[in-house]
C-alpha positions as CSV (number, residue, x, y, z in Angstrom):
1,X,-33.6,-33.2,39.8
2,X,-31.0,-33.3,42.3
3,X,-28.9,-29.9,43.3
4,X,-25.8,-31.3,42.3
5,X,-27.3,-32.0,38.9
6,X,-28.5,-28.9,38.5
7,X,-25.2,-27.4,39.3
8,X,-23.6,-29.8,36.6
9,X,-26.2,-28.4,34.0
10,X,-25.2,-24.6,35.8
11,X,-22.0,-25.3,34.7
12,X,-22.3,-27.1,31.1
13,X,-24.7,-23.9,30.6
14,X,-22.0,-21.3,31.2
15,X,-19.7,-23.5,29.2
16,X,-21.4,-23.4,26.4
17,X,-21.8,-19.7,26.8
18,X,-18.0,-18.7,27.4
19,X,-17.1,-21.3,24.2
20,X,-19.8,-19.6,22.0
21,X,-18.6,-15.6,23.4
22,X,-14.9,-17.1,22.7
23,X,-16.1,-18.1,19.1
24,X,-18.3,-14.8,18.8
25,X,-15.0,-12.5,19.8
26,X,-12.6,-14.7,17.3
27,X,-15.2,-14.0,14.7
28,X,-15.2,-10.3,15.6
29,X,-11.3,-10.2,15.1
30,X,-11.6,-12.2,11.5
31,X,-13.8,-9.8,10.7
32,X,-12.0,-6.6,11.7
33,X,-8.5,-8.2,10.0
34,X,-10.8,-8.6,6.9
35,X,-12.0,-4.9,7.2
36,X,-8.5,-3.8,7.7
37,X,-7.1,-5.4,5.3
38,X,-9.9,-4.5,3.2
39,X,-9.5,-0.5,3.4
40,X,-5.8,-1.1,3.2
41,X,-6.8,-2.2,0.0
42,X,-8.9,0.5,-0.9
43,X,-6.3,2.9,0.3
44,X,-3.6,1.2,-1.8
45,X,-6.2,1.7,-4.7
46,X,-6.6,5.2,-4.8
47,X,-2.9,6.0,-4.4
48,X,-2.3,4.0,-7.3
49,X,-5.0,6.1,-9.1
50,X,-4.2,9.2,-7.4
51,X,-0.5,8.4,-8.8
52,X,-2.1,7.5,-12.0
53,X,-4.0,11.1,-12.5
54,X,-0.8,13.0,-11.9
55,X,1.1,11.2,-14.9
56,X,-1.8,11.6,-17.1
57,X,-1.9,15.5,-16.3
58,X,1.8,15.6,-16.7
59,X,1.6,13.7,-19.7
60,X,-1.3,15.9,-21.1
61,X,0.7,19.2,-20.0
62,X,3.7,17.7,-21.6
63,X,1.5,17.4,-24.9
64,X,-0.2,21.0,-24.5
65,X,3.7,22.2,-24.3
66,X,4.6,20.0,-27.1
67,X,1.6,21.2,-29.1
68,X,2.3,25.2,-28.3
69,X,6.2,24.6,-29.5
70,X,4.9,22.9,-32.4
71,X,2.7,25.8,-33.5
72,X,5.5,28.7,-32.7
73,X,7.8,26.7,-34.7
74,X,5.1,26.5,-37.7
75,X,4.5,30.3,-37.3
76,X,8.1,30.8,-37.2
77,X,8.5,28.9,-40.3
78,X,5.4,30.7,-41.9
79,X,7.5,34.2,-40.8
80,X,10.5,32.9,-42.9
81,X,8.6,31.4,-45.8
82,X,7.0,35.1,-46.3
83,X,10.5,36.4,-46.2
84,X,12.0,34.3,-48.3
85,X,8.6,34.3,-50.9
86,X,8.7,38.4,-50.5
87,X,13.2,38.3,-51.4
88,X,12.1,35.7,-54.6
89,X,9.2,38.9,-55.5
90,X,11.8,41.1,-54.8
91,X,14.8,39.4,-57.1
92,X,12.0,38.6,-59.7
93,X,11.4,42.5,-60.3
94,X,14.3,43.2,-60.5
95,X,15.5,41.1,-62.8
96,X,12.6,42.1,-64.7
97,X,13.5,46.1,-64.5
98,X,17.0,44.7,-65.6
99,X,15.5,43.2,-68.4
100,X,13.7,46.1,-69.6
101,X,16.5,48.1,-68.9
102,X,18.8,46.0,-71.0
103,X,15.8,45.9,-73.6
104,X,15.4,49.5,-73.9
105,X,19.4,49.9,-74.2
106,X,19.6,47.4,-77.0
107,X,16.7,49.0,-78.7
108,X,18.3,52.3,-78.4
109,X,21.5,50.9,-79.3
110,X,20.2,49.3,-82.8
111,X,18.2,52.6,-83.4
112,X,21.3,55.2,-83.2
């Protein structure tokens, strides 16, 4: 082995090592743009499902609301169908005294 040879092989040696540290650090950047990318992703994801929870708590409030106005407006209507039940009780009996009243006149009528 001569001393220049040995340089030459010096030399292929530390070519080969700055090609395969260039490859190593170009790998090293594909692999951070893939994690980047990657947690962009996963970011992206739960916004879309953080988005996602607050419609579907709106939504369920807006059916709690819609639930509650339905059940005031049943009671409401259960207030008036008492009222109006308790008038029909109310106009019933007295037609009915009426009735006797008219009764008892005609009887008294036809007996005098």
């Amino acid at each position: 082995h001569s001393l220049a040879g040995l340089a030459r092989e010096l030399a292929d040696a530390k070519q080969r090592a700055f090609e395969g540290l260039e490859k190593a650090r170009a790998g090293l950047a594909a692999a951070r743009r893939e994690l980047a990318a990657s947690e962009a992703s996963r970011a992206a994801t739960e916004a879309t499902l953080a988005k996602q929870q607050v419609v579907h708590s709106e939504e369920m409030a807006g059916a709690s609301d819609r639930i509650r106005d339905l059940e005031e407006q049943v009671a409401r209507e259960g207030v008036h169908l008492g009222e109006v039940q308790s008038g029909d009780a109310k106009l019933i009996l007295d037609l009915t005294a009426r009735v006797s009243a008219d009764k008892a006149l005609l009887e008294a009528s036809e007996a005098g």
